[in-house]
C-alpha positions in Angstrom: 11.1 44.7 11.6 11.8 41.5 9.4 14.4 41.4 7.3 13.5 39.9 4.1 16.5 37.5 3.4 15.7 36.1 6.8 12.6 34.8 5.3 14.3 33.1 2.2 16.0 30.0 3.0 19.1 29.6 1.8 20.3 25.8 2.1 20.6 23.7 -0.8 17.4 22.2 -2.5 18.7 18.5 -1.5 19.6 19.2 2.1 15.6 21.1 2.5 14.3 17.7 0.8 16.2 15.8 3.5 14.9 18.1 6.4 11.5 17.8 5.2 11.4 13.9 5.2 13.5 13.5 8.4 10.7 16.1 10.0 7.8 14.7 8.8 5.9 13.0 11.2 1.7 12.1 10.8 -0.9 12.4 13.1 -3.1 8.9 13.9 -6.3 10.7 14.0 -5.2 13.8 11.1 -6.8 14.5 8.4 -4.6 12.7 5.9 -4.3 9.7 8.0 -8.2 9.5 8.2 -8.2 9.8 4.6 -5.6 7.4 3.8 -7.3 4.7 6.0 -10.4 5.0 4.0 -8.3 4.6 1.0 -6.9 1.8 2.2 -10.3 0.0 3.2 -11.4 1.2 -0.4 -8.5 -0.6 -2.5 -8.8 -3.5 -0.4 -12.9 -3.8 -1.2 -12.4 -3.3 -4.9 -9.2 -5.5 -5.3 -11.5 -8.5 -3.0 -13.9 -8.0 -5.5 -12.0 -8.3 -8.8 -10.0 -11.5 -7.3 -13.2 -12.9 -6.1 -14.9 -12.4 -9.7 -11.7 -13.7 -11.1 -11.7 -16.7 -8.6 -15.6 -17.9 -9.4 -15.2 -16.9 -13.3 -12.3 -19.4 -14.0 -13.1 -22.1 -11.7 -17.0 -22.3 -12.4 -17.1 -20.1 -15.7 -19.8 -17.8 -16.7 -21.0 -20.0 -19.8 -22.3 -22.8 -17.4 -19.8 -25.5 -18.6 -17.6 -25.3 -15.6 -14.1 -25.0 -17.8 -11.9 -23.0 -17.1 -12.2 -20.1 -19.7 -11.6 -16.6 -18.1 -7.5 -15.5 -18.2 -6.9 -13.1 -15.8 -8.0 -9.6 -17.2 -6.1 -6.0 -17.4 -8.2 -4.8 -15.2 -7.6 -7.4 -12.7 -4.0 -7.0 -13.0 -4.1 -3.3 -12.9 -6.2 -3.4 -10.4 -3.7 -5.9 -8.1 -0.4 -3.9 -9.4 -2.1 -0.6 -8.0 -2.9 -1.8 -4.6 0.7 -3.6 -3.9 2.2 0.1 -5.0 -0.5 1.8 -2.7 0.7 -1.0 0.3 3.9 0.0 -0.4 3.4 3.3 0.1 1.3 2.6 3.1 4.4 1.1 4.8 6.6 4.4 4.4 2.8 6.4 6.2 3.2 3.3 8.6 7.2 4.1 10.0 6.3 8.2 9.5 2.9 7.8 11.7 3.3 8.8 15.9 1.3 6.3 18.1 -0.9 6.9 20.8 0.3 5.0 24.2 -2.3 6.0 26.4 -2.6 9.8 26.0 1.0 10.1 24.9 2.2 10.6 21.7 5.0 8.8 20.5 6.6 10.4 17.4 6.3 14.1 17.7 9.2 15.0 19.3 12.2 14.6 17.3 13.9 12.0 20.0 11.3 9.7 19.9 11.1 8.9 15.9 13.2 5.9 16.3 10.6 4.5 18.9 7.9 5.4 16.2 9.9 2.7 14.0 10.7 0.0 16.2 7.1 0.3 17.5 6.0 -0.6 13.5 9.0 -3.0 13.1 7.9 -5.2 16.2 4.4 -4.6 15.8 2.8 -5.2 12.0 5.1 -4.6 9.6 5.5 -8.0 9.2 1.8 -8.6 8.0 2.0 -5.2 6.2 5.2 -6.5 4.2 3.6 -10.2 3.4 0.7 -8.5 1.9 2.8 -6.4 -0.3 4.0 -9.4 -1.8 2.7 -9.6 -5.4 1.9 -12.9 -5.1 -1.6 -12.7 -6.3 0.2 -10.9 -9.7 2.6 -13.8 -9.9 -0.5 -16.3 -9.6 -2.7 -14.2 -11.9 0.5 -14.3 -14.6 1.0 -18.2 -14.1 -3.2 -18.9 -14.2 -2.7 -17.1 -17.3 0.2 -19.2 -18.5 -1.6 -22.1 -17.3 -5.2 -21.1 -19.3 -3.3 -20.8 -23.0 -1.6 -24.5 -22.2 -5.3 -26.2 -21.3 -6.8 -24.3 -24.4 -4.0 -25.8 -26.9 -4.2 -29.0 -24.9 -8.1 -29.0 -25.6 
C-alpha cells in the first residue's frame, strides 16, 4: 500500500517552481513545439502584412497624391509590440528545446542541458535576438514623430 503523505509533496512552493523550470525540457517534434512553430509562422505573416500596408500607405498614400499621410496605426503598433513579446518568449522555448543530432537527443537527460544551450548560443540566437529588437516600434514611433512635423510644416 501507498501511504498518502508520500503522495503530497512537501518542499516549499518556490523550490517546486525552481524544480519545474530547471526540468523542463521540450520535444522538437511535440505537440507544443509543433504548435508554437505555427504560431510563430502565423505572427510573422500578419506582422509582414501590417508593416507592408504601413510601408505602401505612407510612402504612396491611399488618396492617390503620393504624400505622406498615414501615421503609424494602434493596430500596427500592437500588432509589432505583440510579436517582439512572443520572440521573446520564443528565445526562453529556443534554450528549453532538445535537438536532434542524428537520432540522438540532446537535452533530455539532465547532463546534457547545458549542451542544449550552447548548441542555441552558437547556433541562432544571434538572429533570434536581432529580430527581437523593437526596432520596427522605435521606427514606427519616430515615422510618427516625423508625420506631425511634415503636416505642421505643410
Amino acid at each position: 500500500t501507498v501511504d498518502p503523505s508520500q503522495l503530497v509533496d512537501t518542499r516549499p512552493y518556490k523550490q517546486r517552481v525552481v524544480d519545474w523550470y530547471t526540468n523542463l525540457v521540450f520535444l522538437p517534434d511535440g505537440g507544443f513545439r509543433v504548435c508554437w512553430d505555427v504560431g510563430y509562422v502565423v505572427t510573422s505573416v500578419i506582422e509582414s502584412v501590417l508593416v507592408i500596408y504601413f510601408l505602401f500607405g505612407a510612402v504612396l498614400g491611399f488618396n492617390g497624391t503620393g504624400k505622406w499621410n498615414e501615421k503609424p496605426t494602434t493596430e500596427l503598433i500592437l500588432t509589432l509590440i505583440v510579436s517582439r513579446i512572443f520572440y521573446a518568449l520564443d528565445i526562453f522555448v529556443n534554450f528549453k528545446t532538445a535537438r536532434l543530432d542524428g537520432w540522438e537527443l540532446i537535452g533530455d537527460d539532465a547532463d546534457e542541458k547545458e549542451m542544449v544551450k550552447w548548441l542555441y548560443l552558437k547556433g541562432w540566437f544571434g538572429f533570434d535576438l536581432f529580430i527581437t529588437l523593437p526596432i520596427d516600434i522605435i521606427a514606427a514611433f519616430v515615422a510618427s514623430s516625423s508625420y506631425m512635423v511634415f503636416w505642421v510644416a505643410s
